[in-house]
C-alpha positions in Angstrom: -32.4 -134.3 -1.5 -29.0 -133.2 0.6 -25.8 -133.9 -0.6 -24.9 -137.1 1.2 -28.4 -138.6 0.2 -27.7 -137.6 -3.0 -23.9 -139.1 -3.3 -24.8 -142.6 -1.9 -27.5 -143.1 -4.3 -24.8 -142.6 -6.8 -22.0 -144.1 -5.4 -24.9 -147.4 -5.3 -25.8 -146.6 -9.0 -22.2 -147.1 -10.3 -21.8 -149.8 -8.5 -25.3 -152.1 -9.6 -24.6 -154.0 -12.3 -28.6 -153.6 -13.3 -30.0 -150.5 -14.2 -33.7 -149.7 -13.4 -36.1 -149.3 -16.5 -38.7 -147.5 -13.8 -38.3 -144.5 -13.3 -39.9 -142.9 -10.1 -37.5 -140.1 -8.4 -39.6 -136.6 -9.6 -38.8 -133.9 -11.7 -37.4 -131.0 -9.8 -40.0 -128.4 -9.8 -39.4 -125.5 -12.0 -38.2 -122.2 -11.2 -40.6 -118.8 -11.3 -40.1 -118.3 -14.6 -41.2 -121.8 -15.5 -38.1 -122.9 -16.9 -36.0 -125.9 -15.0 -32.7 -126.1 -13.5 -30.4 -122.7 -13.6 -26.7 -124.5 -13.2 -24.5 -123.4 -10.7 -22.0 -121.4 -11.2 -19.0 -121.8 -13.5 -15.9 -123.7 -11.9 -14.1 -120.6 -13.2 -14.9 -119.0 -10.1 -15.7 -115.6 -12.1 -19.3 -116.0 -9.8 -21.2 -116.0 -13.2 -24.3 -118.2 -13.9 -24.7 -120.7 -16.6 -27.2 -120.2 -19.3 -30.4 -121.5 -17.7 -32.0 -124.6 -19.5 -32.8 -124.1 -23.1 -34.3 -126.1 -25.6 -32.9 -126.7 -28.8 -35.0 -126.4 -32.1 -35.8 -129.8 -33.4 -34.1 -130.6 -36.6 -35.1 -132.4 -39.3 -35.3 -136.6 -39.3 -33.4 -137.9 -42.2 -35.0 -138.8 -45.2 -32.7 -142.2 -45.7 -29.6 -143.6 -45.3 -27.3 -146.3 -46.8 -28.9 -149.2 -48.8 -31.2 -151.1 -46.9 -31.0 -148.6 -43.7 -34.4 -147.5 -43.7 -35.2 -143.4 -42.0 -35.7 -143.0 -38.4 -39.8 -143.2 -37.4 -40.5 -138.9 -36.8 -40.5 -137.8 -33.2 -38.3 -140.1 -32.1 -35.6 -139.3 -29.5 -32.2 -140.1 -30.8 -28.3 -138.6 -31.6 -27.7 -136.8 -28.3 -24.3 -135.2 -26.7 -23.5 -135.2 -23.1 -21.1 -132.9 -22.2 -19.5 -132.5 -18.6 -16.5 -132.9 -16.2 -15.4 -135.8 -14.8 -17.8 -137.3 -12.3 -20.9 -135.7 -13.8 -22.6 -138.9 -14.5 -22.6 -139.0 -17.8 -22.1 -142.7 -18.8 -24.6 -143.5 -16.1 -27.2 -141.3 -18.3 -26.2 -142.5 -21.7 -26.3 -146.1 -20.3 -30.2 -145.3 -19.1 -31.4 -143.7 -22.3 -29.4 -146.8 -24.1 -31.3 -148.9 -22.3 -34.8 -147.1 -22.3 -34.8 -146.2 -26.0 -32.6 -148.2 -27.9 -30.0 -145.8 -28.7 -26.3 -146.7 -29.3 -24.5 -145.7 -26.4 -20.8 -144.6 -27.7 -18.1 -143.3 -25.1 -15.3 -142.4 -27.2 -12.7 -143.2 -25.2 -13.8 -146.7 -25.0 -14.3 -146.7 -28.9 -10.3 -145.9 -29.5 -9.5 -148.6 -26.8 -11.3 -151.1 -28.8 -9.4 -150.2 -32.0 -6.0 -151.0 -30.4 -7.2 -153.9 -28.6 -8.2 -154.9 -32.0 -5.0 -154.4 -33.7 -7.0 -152.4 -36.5 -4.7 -150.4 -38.9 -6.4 -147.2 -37.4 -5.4 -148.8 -34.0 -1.6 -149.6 -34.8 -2.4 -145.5 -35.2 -3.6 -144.5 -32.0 -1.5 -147.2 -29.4 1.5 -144.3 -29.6 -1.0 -141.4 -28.3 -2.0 -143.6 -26.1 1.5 -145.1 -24.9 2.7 -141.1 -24.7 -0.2 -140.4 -23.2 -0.9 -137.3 -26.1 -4.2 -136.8 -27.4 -5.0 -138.5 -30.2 -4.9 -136.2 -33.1 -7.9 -135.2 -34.3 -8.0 -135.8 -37.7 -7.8 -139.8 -36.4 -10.2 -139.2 -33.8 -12.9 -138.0 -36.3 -12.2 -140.8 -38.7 -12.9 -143.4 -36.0 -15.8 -141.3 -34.7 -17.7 -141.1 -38.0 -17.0 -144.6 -38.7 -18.8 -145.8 -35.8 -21.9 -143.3 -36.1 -22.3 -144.4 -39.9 -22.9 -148.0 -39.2 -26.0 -149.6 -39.5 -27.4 -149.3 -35.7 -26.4 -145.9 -35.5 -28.2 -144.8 -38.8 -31.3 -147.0 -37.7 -31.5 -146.7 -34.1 -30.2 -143.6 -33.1 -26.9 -142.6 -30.9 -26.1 -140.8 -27.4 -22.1 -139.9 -27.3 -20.1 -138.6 -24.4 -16.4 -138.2 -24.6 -15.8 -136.4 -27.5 -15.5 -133.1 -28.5 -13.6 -132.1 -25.6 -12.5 -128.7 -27.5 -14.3 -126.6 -30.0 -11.9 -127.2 -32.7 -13.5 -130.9 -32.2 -16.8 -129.6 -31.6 -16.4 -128.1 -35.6 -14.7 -131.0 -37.0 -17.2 -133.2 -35.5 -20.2 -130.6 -37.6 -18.2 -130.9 -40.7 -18.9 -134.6 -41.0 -22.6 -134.4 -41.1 -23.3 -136.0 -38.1 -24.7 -133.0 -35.5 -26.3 -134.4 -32.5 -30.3 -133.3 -32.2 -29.5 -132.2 -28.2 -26.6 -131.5 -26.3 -26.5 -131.5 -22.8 -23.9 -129.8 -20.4 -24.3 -131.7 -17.1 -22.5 -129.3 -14.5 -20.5 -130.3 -11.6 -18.2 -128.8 -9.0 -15.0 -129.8 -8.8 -15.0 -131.1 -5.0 -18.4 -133.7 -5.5 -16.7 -135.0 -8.4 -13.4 -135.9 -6.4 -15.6 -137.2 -3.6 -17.6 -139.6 -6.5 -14.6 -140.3 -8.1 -11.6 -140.7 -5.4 -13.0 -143.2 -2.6 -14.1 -145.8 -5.6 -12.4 -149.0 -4.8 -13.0 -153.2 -5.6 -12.8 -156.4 -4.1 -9.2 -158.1 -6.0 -11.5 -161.3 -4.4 -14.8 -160.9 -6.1 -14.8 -158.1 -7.8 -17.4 -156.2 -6.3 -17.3 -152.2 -6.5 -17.5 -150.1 -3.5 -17.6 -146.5 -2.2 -15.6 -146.0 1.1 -18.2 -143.6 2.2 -21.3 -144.1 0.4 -20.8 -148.0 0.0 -18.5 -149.0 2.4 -17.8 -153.3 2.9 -19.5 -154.6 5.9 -16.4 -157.1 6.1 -13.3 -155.6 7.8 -11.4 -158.0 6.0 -12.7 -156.9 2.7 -12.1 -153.3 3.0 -8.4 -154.0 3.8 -8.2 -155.8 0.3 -10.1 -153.0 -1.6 -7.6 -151.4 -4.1 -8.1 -147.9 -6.2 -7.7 -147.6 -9.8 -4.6 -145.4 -10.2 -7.1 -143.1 -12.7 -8.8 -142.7 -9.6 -6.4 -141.0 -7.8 -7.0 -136.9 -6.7 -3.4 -135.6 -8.8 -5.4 -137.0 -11.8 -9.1 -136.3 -11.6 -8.2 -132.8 -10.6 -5.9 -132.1 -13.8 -8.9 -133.8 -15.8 -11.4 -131.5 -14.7 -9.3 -128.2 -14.8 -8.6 -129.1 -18.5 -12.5 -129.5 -19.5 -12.9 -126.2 -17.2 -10.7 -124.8 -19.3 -12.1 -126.1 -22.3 -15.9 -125.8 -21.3 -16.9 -121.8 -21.9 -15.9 -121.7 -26.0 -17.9 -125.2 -25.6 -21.1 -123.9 -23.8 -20.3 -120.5 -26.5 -20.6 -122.8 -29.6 -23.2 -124.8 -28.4 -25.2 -121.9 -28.0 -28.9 -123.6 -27.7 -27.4 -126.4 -25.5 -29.4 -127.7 -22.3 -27.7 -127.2 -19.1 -28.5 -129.6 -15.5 -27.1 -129.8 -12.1 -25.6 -132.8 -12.2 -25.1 -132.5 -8.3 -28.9 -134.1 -7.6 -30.6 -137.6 -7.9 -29.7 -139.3 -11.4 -33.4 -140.0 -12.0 -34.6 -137.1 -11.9 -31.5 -135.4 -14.3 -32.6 -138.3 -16.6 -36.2 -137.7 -16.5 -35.0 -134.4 -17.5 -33.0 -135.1 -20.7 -35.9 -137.0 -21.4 -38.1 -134.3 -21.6 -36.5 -131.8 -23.0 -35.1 -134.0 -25.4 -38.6 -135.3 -26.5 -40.5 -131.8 -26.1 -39.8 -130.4 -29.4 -39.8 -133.1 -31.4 -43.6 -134.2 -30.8 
């Protein structure tokens, strides 16, 4: 699939408001040495390659839980990490596997929003970070986080997480609380197709409707002269995102040493069909 194919049928993803439960784009085929998907290279620019795609040893299933929370059925896909730059497409794949196997879909960002909007005691904490615009320190952070993953859907169901760790001191603190993920995934984008995903985003102020000015342009003149940009949207920003997580993402790919890497630069079906397998290959 080209690029542009490619980048409409994302730019039409983010926008639909329903996501398929079929999946029917196929798996990429795999390379001669019958392993899938060697990532492109680093965003560094050094010219190296990324680790090709490796599979993680399956872990063991808990044997229990709180009262009442009864141990996760064996084989069962469940507490994954998506890693990867802005753009990458990785609440688009937590939202499928959410929605495909159950699994509580936790974007970290939105789970500190929801503590201030709730005027929570930890949230009185974090509304200065996010006021100053400073991280939010870490010890909070991981408080919230393994909050969240101990309640009763977690525990029982199983959780995918993007967001967070975003450094390796995280990625540690994040071990320390008990709660390592069963597969981590590093979902590998250049810097120029994430602005191009990201940047031309726009909506309707009218009706709300989400558009692409390349990929989804309106039909209606008159709507695209209303469309308006979120101001997170805008180049300055998404550029300084992704040169901190490029910064950020070789002691990250170094820690997670038996982590899976994708192109995320190809049809979101088939990188999903992807975590699927290799998520699921080990365990049964």
């Amino acid at each position: 699939m080209d690029g542009d194919v490619t980048s409409r049928c994302w730019a039409t993803l983010e926008h639909n408001t329903c996501l398929r439960t079929s999946l029917s784009a196929p798996v990429a085929p795999a390379g001669r040495d019958g392993r899938h998907d060697q990532a492109p290279p680093s965003p560094s620019g050094d010219g190296r390659l990324r680790r090709e795609t490796q599979h993680l040893p399956a872990h063991a299933e808990p044997d229990g839980g709180p009262p009442g929370v009864s141990a996760r059925e064996p084989h069962r896909l469940h507490d994954l990490l998506l890693l990867g730059p802005p753009g990458c497409g990785k609440s688009l794949q937590a939202a499928l596997l959410a929605q495909k196997y159950g699994l509580v879909n936790i974007f970290f960002g939105d789970l500190l929003r929801e503590k201030v909007a709730a005027k929570t005691a930890v949230g009185e904490l974090i509304k200065p970070f996010f006021e100053s615009g400073y991280p939010v320190r870490d010890s909070i952070a991981l408080s919230v986080l393994k909050d969240r993953l101990s309640e009763r859907d977690c525990l029982t169901n199983g959780w995918v997480l993007h967001g967070f760790p975003r450094d390796v001191d995280q990625a540690d603190l994040f071990k320390h609380t008990g709660f390592e993920p069963n597969r981590v995934f590093f979902l590998n984008l250049p810097t120029e197709v994430a602005l191009q995903r990201i940047c031309q985003r726009a909506t309707d102020p009218v009706s709300g409707e989400r558009y692409h000015t390349i990929f989804k342009p309106p039909a209606d003149e008159d709507v695209h002269q209303r469309l308006r940009r979120n101001p997170r949207d805008a180049p300055s920003l998404v550029e300084k995102k992704a040169d901190i997580y490029n910064r950020q993402v070789t002691e990250l790919e170094d820690y997670y040493e038996e982590a899976i890497f994708l192109n995320a630069d190809q049809d979101p079906y088939t990188i999903f069909e992807h975590i699927e397998n290799m998520s699921c290959s080990d365990l049964l």
